[in-house]
C-alpha angles and dihedrals in degrees: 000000000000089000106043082056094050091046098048087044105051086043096044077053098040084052094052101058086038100102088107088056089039092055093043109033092045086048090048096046084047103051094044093034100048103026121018096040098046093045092061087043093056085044098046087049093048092054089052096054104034091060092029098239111173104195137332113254151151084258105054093043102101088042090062094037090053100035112025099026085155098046085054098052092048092051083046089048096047096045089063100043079060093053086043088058093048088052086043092061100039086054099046088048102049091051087041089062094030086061107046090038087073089043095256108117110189125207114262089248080059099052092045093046085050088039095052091039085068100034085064086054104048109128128209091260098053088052098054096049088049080052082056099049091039089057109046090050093052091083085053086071130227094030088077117073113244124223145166084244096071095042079061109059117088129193119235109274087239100059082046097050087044094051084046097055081040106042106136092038097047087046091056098044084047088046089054110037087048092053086050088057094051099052083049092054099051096052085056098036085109094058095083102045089049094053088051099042104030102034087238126164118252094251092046084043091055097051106043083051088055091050105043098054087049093108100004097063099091087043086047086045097050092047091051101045085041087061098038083053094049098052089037086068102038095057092042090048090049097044092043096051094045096044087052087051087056102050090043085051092050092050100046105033143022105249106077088131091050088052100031081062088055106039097045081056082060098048090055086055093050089057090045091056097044087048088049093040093049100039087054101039088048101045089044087056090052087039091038092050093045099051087049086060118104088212099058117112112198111224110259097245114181094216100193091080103048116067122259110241107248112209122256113262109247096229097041083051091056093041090059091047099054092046092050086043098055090036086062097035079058104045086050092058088049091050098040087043091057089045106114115207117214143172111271120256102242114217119185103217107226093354096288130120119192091346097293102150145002106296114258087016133132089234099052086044091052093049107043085048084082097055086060105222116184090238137008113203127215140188108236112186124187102227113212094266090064094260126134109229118182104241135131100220120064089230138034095242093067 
């Protein structure tokens, strides 16, 4: 209980003399979330399109690579700005926090200068080992950066129909190989923040990582899990109670558009806070550990030549916060104005409605015929003799 105390209390104190990390950070996230992201996403739609590319494969490499050379190296370019951005945040807001953390807040011009210094000496291995942790948070959600690039890859026919006839056995090897990674991941979730911070090497980097989650690694867990369940509940407490308030508002009174506008703009803050709240928490416990650490040697900054951060003023703060608010309140309108409503398309699965027959059967398909869906859908398989059978599995043991 002791340690719960001590915990809330150093990060309800680190979040206080945060302004400085709530006017750059928010800045920064703006101006990667709303603009530079979408604006490689645009970018990497437009290219699609514009060549009508389909989807990127095995099998339509050579075709690109024949045809559209150029087209190929701009998605390939653009998948790894995108990657650059994602190491670009990570690094501004480690030092953000690093350096508030000492009590030391740098102005946003400082923390870009020190960001873009170690993006210029980033090294092959360091860039893979970012892939690996890009990678392995983007089923977390949120945290992974999404693109048009990554609706467009499919998988061989082949490795999908395989996964299919496999499903349960392909979901636990995944389970389990993802929860190795993870453990994997953990005990090196210090590398990163030593090469940043310390000017390791990555190697150097990777082991002190190892050794130093040894016996942190259940104290680091339980901090972690302690903030995503915090947050959890926060954001399931806020969206249920607005979206009671909602439903209460469109069953007493006429004006459920006027309030579905407001109160999806709340929901929008809710998520920005929960994005700011869990960025800063988890980057003050990495920050916070390593600090705690005998063998840390703080970087030798000469701080007379960086820029000391100057708080926000209060009323410019809240000046900023009304427009954006109003800017978004007025994009929803316009959103939930253009939203057609129309009457859903009914597909009877397998052919069966309210379980009134065997599934792929003649008798399902008769009598749902009555109910008039817009579709039934069936499973069709081609047997070995080149004959279509009617059947769900893509073999009889199943």
């Amino acid at each position: 209980m002791q340690y719960f105390k001590q915990l809330f209390s150093n990060t309800f104190a680190f979040l206080k003399q945060s302004q400085a990390y709530f006017r750059s950070v928010l800045l920064m996230h703006g101006f990667l979330l709303l603009i530079c992201l979408p604006l490689l996403s645009k970018a990497s739609y437009f290219i699609l399109v514009h060549y009508q590319i389909q989807f990127l494969a095995l099998s339509n490499l050579p075709v690109l690579i024949h045809q559209h050379p150029l087209v190929l190296l701009a998605l390939v370019g653009i998948a790894l700005l995108i990657l650059l951005l994602a190491f670009f945040e990570f690094t501004f807001l480690l030092l953000s926090v690093y350096f508030i953390q000492i009590k030391r807040p740098l102005a946003l011009q400082a923390l870009l200068k020190m960001t873009v210094a170690q993006i210029t000496h980033l090294r092959i291995g360091t860039i893979f080992f970012f892939l690996y942790y890009y990678i392995l948070i983007i089923p977390l959600g949120g945290l992974g950066y999404h693109s048009d690039l990554l609706t467009k890859f499919k998988l061989p026919a082949f490795i999908l129909d395989y996964i299919v006839t496999n499903r349960r056995l392909i979901a636990v090897l995944g389970l389990l190989i993802y929860l190795s990674l993870l453990y994997i991941g953990l005990r090196l979730i210090f590398t990163l923040p030593n090469i940043i911070l310390q000017q390791m090497s990555l190697k150097k980097a990777l082991h002190t990582s190892w050794r130093f989650t040894h016996h942190q690694l259940v104290t680091l867990v339980g901090r972690l899990l302690l903030i995503v369940g915090g947050l959890v509940g926060f954001t399931t407490v806020s969206f249920f109670l607005l979206i009671q308030l909602q439903a209460f508002i469109e069953t007493h009174t006429s004006v459920g558009f006027q309030s579905v506008v407001i109160l999806m703009t709340f929901l929008q803050v809710v998520v920005l806070i929960n994005l700011v709240l869990s960025t800063v928490t988890i980057f003050f416990v990495l920050v916070d550990a390593l600090l705690s650490d005998s063998q840390f040697n703080q970087p030798a900054i000469n701080y007379s030549s960086l820029k000391l951060s100057v708080p926000l003023n209060g009323g410019l703060l809240l000046l900023v916060a009304m427009v954006t608010l109003m800017g978004t309140g007025f994009y929803n309108w316009n959103y939930l104005r253009a939203v057609s409503i129309q009457q859903p398309i009914s597909i009877s699965h397998r052919g069966v409605s309210q379980k009134n027959g065997v599934q792929n059967s003649l008798t399902a398909l008769n009598q749902t015929h009555h109910l008039k869906p817009n579709y039934v859908e069936m499973d069709v398989q081609l047997t070995k003799d080149h004959q279509f059978v009617v059947f769900h599995d893509f073999q009889l043991a199943h």
